[in-house]
C-alpha positions in Angstrom: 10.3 19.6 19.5 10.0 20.3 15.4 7.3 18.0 15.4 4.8 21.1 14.5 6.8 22.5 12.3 7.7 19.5 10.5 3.5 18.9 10.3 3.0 22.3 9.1 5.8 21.5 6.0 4.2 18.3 5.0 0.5 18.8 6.2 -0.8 21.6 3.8 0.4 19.6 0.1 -1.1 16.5 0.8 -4.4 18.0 2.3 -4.6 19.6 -1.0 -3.6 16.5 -3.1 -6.4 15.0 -1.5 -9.1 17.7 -2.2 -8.4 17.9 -5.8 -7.9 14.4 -6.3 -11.4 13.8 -4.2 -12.6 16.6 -7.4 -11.4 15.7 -10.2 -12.6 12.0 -9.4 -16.3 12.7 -8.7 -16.0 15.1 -11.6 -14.7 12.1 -13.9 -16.9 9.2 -12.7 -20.0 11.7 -13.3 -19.2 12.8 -16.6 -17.9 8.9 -17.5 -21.7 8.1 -16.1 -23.2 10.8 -18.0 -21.5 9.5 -21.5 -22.8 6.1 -20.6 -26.4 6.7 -20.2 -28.9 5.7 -17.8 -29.2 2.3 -16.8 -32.7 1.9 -17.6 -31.8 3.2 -21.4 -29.4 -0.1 -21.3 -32.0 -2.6 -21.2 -32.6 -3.2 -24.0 -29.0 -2.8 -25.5 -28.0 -5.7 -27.9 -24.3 -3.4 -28.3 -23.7 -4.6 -24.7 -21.8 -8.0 -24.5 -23.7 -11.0 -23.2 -22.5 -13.4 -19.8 -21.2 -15.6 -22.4 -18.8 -13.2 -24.0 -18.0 -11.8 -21.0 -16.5 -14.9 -19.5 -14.9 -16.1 -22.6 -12.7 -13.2 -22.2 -12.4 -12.5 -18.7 -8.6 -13.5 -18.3 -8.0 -11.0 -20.7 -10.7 -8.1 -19.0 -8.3 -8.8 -15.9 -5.3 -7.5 -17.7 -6.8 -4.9 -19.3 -8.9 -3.5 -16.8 -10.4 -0.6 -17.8 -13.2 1.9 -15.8 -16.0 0.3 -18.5 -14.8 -3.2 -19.4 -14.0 -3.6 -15.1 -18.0 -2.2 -15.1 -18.7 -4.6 -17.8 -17.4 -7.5 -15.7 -19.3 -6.8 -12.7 -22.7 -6.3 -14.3 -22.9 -9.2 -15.8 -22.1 -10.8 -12.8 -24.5 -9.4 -11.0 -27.2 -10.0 -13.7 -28.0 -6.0 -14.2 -26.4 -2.5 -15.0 -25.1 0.0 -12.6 -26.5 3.0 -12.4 -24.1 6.2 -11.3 -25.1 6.7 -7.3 -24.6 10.7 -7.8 -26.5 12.9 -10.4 -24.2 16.2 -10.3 -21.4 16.9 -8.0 -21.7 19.0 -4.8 -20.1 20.5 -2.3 -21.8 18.1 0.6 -20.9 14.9 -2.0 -17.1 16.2 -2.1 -17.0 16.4 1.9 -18.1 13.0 2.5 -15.4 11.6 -0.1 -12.7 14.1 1.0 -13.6 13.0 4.4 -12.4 9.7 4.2 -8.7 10.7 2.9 -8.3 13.1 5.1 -9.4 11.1 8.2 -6.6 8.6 7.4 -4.3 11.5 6.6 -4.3 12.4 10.0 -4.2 9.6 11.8 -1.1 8.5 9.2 0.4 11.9 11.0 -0.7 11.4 14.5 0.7 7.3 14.5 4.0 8.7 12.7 4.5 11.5 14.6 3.8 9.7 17.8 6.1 6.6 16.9 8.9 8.9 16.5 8.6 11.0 19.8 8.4 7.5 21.2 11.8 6.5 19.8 13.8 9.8 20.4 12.2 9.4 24.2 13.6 5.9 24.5 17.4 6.7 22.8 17.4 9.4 26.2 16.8 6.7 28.7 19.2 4.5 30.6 20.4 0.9 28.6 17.7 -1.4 30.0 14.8 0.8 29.3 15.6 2.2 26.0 15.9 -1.5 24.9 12.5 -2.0 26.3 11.1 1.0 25.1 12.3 0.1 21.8 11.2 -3.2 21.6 7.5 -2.2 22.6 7.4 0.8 20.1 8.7 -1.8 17.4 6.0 -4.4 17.9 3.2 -1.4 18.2 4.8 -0.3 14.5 4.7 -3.6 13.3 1.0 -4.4 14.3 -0.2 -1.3 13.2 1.2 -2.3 9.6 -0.5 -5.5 9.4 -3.9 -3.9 10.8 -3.5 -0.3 8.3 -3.3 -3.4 5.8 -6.7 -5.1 7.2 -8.2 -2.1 6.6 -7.0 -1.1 3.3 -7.9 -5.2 1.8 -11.3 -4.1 3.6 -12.4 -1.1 1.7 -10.9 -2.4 -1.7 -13.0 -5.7 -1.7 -16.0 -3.4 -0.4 -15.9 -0.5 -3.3 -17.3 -1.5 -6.2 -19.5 -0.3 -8.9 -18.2 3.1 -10.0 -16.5 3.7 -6.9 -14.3 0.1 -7.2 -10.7 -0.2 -8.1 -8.9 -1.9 -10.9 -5.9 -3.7 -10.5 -3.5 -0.9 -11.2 -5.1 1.1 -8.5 -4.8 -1.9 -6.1 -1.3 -1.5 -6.9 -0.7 1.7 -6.2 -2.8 1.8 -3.1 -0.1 -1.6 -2.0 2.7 0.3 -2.8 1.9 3.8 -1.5 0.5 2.2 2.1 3.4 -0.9 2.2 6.1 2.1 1.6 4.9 5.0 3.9 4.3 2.3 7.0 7.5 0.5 6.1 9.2 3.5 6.2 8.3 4.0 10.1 8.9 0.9 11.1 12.6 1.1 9.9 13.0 4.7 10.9 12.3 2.9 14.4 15.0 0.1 13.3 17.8 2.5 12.4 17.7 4.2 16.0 18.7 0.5 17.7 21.5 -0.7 17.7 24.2 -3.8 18.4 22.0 -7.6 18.8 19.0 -5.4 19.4 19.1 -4.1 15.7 20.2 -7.4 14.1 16.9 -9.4 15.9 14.7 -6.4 15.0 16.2 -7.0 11.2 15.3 -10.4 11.4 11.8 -10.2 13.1 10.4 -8.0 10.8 10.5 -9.5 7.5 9.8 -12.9 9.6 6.5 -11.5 10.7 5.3 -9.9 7.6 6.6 -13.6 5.6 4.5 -15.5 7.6 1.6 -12.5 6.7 2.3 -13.1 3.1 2.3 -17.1 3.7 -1.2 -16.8 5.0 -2.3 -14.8 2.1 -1.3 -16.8 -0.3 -2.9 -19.9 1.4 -5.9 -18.1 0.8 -5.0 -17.9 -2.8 -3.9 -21.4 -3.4 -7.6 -22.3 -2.1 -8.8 -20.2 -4.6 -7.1 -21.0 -7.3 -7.9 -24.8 -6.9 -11.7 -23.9 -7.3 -11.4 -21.4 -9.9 -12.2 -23.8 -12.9 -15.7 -24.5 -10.2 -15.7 -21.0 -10.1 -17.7 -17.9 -12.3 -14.5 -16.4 -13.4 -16.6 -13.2 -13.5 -17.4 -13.2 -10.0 -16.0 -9.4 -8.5 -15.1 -11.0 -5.3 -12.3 -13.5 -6.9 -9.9 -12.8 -4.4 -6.7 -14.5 -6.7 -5.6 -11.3 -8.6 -5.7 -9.3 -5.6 -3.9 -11.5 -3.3 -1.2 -12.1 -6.0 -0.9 -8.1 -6.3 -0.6 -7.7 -2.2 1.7 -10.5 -1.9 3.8 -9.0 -4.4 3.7 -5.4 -3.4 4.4 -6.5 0.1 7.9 -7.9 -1.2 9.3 -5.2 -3.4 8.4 -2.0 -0.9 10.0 -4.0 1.7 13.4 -4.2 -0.2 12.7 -0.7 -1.3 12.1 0.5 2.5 14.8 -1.9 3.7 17.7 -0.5 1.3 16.0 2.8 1.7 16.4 3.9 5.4 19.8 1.9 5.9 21.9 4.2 3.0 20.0 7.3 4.1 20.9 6.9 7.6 24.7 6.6 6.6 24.4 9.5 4.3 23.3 11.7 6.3 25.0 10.5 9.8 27.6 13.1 9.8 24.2 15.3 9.7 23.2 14.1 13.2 22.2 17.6 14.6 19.8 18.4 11.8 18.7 14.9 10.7 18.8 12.3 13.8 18.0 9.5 11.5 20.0 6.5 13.5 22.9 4.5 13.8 25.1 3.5 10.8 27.6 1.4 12.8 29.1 -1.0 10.0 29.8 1.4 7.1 27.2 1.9 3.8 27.3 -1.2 2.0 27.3 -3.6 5.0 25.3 -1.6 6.8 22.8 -2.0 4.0 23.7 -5.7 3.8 23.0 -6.7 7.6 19.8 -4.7 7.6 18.3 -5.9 4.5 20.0 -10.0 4.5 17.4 -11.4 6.5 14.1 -9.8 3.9 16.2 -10.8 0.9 16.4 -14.3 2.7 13.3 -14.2 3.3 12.1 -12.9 0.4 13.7 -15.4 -2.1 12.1 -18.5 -0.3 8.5 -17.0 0.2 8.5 -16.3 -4.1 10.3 -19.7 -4.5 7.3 -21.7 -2.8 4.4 -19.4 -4.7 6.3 -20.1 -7.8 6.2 -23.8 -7.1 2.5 -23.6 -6.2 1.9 -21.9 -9.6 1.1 -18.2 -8.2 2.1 -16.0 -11.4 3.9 -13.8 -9.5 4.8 -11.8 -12.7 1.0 -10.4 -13.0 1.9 -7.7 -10.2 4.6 -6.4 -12.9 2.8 -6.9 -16.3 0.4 -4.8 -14.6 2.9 -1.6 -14.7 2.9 0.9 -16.9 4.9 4.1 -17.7 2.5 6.2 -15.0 2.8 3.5 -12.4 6.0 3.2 -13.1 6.7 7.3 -12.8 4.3 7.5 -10.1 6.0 4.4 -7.7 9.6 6.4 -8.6 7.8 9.9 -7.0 7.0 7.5 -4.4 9.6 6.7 -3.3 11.3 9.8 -3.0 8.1 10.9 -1.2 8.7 8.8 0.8 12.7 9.9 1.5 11.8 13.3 1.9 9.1 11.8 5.0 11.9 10.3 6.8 14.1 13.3 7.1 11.0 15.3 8.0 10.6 13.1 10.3 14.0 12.4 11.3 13.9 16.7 12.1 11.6 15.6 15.3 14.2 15.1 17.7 
């Protein structure tokens, strides 16, 4: 198996990505802190605006969220300052918040490597079997998205203060977790093949619709209380659902498009990158296994656009790092399905 080696290739970059990113954040939030003042100081600070100003222009704070005006936002909703939860940074303070990464790093590695010694197992057995196998390593994928996804809505709506995210991060976070588990669950699709492949193309972007349908119940409920609503509440769940929503729909056409002309590139490369199948030739091989999400797709934006979701937020939110950074992405995430495609 090249499962260890392919570990050892990809492994030591992102463990290091993570250590100086888990830095150079505590080392920004402190120093942001620092510039700020104490809260106590604040008190008694006329500069700082009042609840009234606040919600006059709190449309406009959630389009231009910055680290202070997002701050701003939440402590007037909350009726008092934030203070910084960390004096200086340590070596114990980075653990704890390098901890969490990495811990999700590895089990990111365990689940992918694991799903794929699944699939190359089930392409060895006899007909019957393999379909099975298949089937049951393709709903495992498919589960695991949705619950990765739990967790990830989780933690965002639980970090706030100085260790929240604006709506650009939410973005990124979407499209960095919807692309990398995407990505796995059609690195399982490519591998089937005939009716087996053609349902699988159909049941996945069925299941994660009917995902996205529930969110955006839950944002059509909040949007028809919103005007009942303290606009500056942190918790307002409409911006963020519109972002998943959203995100959800373009890494699955990105991950959909993705996998299918990779695995016909590079199927004459069979011995050194066992992607899958590319029975029907590039473009209609990219056709029947991306249809059924564009079907999909076009109906579940066609009824939030008819319910008044402003589905264009997710892209007025982009900006030329987001933009650079989702590009990176998404050859990032290329380069992990012929790493992963070398476990065979």
């Amino acid at each position: 198996s090249t499962a260890g080696p392919t570990l050892i290739v990809a492994g030591p970059p992102i463990a290091c990505g993570i250590a100086m990113k888990t830095w150079w954040k505590l080392r920004y939030l402190n120093q942001f802190a620092r510039s700020r003042g104490p809260a106590d100081a604040a008190a008694d600070d006329t500069s700082m605006p009042d609840r009234a100003s606040l919600q006059a222009s709190a449309r406009y704070a959630k389009v231009n969220d910055s680290l202070e005006r997002r701050l701003l936002i939440e402590e007037a909703a909350e009726g008092y300052r934030f203070d910084c939860p960390f004096s200086s940074v340590t070596c114990a303070l980075w653990g704890k918040h390098f901890s969490a990464p990495f811990t999700c790093f590895v089990w990111t590695a365990v689940y992918v490597i694991g799903l794929r010694l699944g699939y190359v197992w089930a392409s060895k057995q006899e007909k019957t079997l393999m379909h099975v196998a298949q089937a049951v390593l393709f709903a495992l994928s498919l589960t695991a998205t949705a619950l990765g996804m739990h967790l990830l809505t989780r933690w965002v709506k639980n970090s706030q203060g100085y260790f929240g995210y604006n709506h650009q991060m939410l973005i990124a976070f979407v499209v960095i977790y919807g692309l990398v588990s995407d990505v796995q669950v059609r690195l399982g699709i490519v591998k089937m093949e005939g009716n087996m492949r053609l349902a699988c193309t159909m049941l996945q972007p069925m299941y994660f619709s009917i995902l996205r349908a529930l969110m955006s119940r839950d944002w059509l409920k909040s949007s028809r209380t919103s005007e009942e609503q303290d606009l500056l509440k942190p918790k307002n769940p409409e911006p963020r659902l519109v972002i998943m929503c959203m995100g959800i729909v373009v890494t699955q056409n990105v991950s959909a498009v993705l996998l299918s002309g990779t695995t016909c590139l590079f199927e004459e490369m069979s011995e050194v990158f066992s992607l899958g199948l590319c029975e029907e030739g590039f473009w209609m091989q990219i056709l029947r296994d991306a249809g059924a999400t564009w079907a999909f797709d076009a109906i579940s934006i066609y009824v939030w656009v008819k319910n008044g979701m402003p589905v264009l937020y997710f892209f007025s939110m982009l900006d030329p790092f987001l933009t650079v950074a989702a590009v990176l992405v998404t050859y990032m995430c290329t380069i992990l399905a012929l790493l992963t495609a070398c476990i065979n």
